[in-house]
C-alpha positions as CSV (number, residue, x, y, z in Angstrom):
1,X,47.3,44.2,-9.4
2,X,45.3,41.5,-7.0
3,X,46.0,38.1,-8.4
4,X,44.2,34.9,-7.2
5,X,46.1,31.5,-8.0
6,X,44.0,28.3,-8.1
7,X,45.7,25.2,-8.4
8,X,45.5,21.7,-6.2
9,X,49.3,21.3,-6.4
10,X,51.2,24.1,-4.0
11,X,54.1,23.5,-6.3
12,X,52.3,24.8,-9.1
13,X,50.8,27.8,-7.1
14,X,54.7,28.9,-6.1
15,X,55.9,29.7,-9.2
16,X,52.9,32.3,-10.4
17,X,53.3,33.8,-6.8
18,X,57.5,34.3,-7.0
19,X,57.0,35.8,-10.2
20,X,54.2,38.1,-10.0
21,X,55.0,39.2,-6.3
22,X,58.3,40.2,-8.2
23,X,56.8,42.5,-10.5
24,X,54.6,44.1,-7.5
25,X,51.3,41.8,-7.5
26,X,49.5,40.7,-4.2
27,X,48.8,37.1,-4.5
28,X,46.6,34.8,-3.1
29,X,46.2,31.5,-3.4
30,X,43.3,28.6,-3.1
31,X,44.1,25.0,-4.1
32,X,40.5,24.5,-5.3
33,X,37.7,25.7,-7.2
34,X,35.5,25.7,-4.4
35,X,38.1,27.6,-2.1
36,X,38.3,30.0,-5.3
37,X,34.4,30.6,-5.4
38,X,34.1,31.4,-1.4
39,X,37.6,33.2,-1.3
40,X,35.6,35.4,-4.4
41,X,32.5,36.2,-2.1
42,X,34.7,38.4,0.2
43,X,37.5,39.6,-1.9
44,X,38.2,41.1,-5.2
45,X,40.9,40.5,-7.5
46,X,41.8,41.6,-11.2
47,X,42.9,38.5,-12.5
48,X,42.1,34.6,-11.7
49,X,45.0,32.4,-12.7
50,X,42.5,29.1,-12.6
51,X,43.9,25.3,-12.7
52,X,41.2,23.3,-15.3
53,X,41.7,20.2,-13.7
54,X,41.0,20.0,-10.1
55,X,39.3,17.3,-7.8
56,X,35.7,18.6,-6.8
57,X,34.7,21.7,-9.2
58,X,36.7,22.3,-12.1
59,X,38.3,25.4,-13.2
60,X,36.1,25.2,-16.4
61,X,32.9,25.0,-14.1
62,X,34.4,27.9,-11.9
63,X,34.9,30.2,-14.7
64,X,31.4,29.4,-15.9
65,X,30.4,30.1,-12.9
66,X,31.7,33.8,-12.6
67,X,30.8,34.3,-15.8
68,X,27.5,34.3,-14.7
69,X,28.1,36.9,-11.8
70,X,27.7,40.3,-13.3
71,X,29.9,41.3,-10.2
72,X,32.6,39.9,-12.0
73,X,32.3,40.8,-15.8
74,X,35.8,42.7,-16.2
75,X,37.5,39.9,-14.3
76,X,40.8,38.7,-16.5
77,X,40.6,34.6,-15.9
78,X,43.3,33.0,-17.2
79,X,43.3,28.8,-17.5
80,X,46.5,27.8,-16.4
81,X,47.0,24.1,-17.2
82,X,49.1,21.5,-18.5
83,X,46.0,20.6,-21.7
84,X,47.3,21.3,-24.6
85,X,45.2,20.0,-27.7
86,X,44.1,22.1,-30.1
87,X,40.7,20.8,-29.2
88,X,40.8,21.3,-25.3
89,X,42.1,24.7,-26.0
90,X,39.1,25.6,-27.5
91,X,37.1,23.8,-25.4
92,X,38.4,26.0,-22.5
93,X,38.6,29.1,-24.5
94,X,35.1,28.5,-24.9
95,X,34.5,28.1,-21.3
96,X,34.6,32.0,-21.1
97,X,38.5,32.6,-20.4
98,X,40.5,35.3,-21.2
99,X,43.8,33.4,-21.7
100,X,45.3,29.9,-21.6
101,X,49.2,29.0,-19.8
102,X,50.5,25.7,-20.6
103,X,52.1,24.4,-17.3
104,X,55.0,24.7,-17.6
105,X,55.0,28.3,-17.2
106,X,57.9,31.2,-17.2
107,X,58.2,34.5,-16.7
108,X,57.2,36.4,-20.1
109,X,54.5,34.2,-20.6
110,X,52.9,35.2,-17.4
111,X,53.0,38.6,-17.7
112,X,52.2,38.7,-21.3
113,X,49.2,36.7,-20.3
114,X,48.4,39.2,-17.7
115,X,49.0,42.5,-19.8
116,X,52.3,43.3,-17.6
117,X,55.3,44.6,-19.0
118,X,57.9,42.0,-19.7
């Protein structure tokens, strides 16, 4: 599995990466939504584990974004953020992602989000 980790904070992009390069994903990483959108136009992942709140374009307005692109309609994106409120989750649920991680993040809830085996 291909997995693309957005996130502004490299601290928040090394966990993901340990974890799913230990269960036998490639990762890459982009620590913005517009490094994620031109990272997109030459390679192809399975799964987009997307920050909401970045400086520049969100993660919200990325995965609108792709949503858009018929290119990427099977494309599991997964908002991985520390938002929490019942009402933000459906906000970004909304938004047109798969699945929703609450930072902080472990293991099982990774790869449950993901469809890996635990």
């Amino acid at each position: 599995m291909r997995v693309l980790v957005v996130d502004d904070q490299k601290v928040n992009r090394t966990l993901p990466r340990v974890l799913l390069q230990q269960v036998g994903c490639e990762v890459f990483e982009t620590d913005s939504g517009d490094a994620a959108l031109a990272f997109l136009k030459g390679q192809t992942v399975d799964v987009i584990l997307l920050d909401i709140s970045m400086p520049g374009i969100s993660g919200t307005d990325v995965c609108r974004q792709l949503r858009q692109d018929p290119a990427c309609a099977g494309l599991l994106i997964v908002a991985y953020t520390a938002h929490a409120l019942p009402s933000e989750r459906a906000d970004i649920l909304a938004a047109g992602f798969n699945e929703l991680l609450i930072k902080p993040i472990n293991r099982q809830r990774l790869l449950t989000a993901l469809s890996l085996p635990v």
